[in-house]
N, C-alpha and C positions, 0 to 999 in steps of 0.2 A: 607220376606224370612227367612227361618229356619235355625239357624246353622249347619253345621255336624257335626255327633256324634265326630269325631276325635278332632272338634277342641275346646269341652270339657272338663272341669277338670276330675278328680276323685270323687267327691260327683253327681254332676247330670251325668254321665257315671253308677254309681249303682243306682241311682232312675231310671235312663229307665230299666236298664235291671231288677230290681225288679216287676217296672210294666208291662215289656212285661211277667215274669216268671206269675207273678199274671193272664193275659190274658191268656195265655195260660193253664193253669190250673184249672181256670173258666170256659173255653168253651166248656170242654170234662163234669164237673161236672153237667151242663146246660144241657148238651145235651142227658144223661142219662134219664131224666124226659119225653124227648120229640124227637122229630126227625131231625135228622140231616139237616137245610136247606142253602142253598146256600151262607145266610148270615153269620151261623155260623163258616162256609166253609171259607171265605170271611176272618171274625174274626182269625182264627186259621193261616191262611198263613203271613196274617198281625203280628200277635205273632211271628211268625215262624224266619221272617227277621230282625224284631224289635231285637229278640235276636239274632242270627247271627251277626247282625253288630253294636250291642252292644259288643259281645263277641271279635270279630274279633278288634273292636276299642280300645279294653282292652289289648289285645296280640299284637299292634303295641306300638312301645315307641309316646308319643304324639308329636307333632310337635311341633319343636322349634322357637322360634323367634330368628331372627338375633341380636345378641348383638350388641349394640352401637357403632359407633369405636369411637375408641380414639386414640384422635391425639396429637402429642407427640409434642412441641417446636420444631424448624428447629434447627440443632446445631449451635454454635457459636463457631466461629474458631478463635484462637489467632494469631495472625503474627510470625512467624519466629522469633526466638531469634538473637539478630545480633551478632557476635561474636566480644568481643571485648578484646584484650591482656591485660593477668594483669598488673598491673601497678609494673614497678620498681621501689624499691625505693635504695635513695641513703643511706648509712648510714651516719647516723652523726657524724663529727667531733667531737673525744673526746678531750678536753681542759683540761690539767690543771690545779688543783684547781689555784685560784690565791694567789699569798704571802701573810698572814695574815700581814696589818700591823702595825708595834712595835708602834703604838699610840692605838693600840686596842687589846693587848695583857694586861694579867694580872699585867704585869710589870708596862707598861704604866700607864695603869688604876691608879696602886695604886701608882704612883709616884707624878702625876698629883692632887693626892685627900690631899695631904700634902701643909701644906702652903707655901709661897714662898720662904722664910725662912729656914726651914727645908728641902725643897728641895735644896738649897744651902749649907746647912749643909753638906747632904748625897753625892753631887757633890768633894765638898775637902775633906772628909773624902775616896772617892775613888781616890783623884788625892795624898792623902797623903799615900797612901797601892800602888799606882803606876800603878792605872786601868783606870783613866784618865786624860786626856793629852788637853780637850780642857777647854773652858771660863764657869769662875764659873760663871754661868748667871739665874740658875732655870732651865730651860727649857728643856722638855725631849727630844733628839735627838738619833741619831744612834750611836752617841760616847757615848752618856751616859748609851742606852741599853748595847752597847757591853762591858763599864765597870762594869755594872752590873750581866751580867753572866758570865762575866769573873772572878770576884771576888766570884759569887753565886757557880763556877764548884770548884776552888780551896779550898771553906769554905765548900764543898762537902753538899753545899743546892742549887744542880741546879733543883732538883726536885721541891723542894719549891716555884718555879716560875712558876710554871704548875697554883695554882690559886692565886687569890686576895689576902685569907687571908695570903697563904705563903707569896707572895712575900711581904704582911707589916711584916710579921716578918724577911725577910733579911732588908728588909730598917730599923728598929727600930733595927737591931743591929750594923748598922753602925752609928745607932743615938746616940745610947745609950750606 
């Protein structure tokens, strides 16, 4: 079986209708030589239709083919967010700093780096100016801090106890 002309491209759509134009155009030149017979007749209607439903198959748009479908993933659904309360927070307890203490103080430090000796020195040389009151023993205590800044505010070098090196220079001048 034949296809129809419709359901043809555009290149074999103009070779018919070229060779039915050709047929038909032929069989009138033929027919001048000689006389018209039934076949000719025959020929010429066959031309007739050939173009017609070439022509007619050019002036409809051609038939489409059904495009493909496309099928698209099913959606995916997320669950419900569950709601849940910020969290409160508590705030934290501010503490004060803790006491720095006079064993780790610059005083300390540089009282303790003297030998035992001259720490015993520095101890009656404050108990002889009347800043302390306990046992000439070496040993750095809270009595011995507080005769030491107590003597360090009145010699107006309490500053000087802020670091190391000061405070060896108020003790080398109770040395010295």
């Amino acid at each position: 079986m034949l296809p129809s002309v419709s359901s043809l491209t555009a290149a074999p759509r103009l070779f018919l209708a070229a060779l039915a134009i050709t047929a038909a155009v032929a069989a009138p030149v033929e027919a001048r030589d000689r006389t018209v017979t039934q076949d000719d007749l025959l020929k010429g209607v066959v031309a007739s239709v050939l173009i017609g439903t070439v022509v007619n198959s050019m002036m409809q748009p051609p038939a489409r083919q059904r495009p493909a479908p496309v099928y698209q993933p099913a959606p995916v659904y997320q669950p419900a967010p569950v709601y849940q309360p910020a969290p409160v927070y508590v705030p934290q307890p501010v503490y004060a700093p803790a006491p720095v203490s006079i064993y780790r103080t610059p005083a300390g430090r540089a009282f303790n780096s003297y030998s035992r000796h001259e720490r015993q020195a520095i101890q009656r040389r404050l108990a002889v100016e009347g800043y302390y009151y306990g046992g000439i023993d070496g040993s750095f205590g809270p009595s011995t801090y507080n005769a030491v800044v107590a003597y360090a505010s009145d010699a107006r070098l309490s500053r000087e106890l802020g670091s190391t090196a000061g405070a060896f220079g108020v003790y080398d001048s109770l040395l010295y």
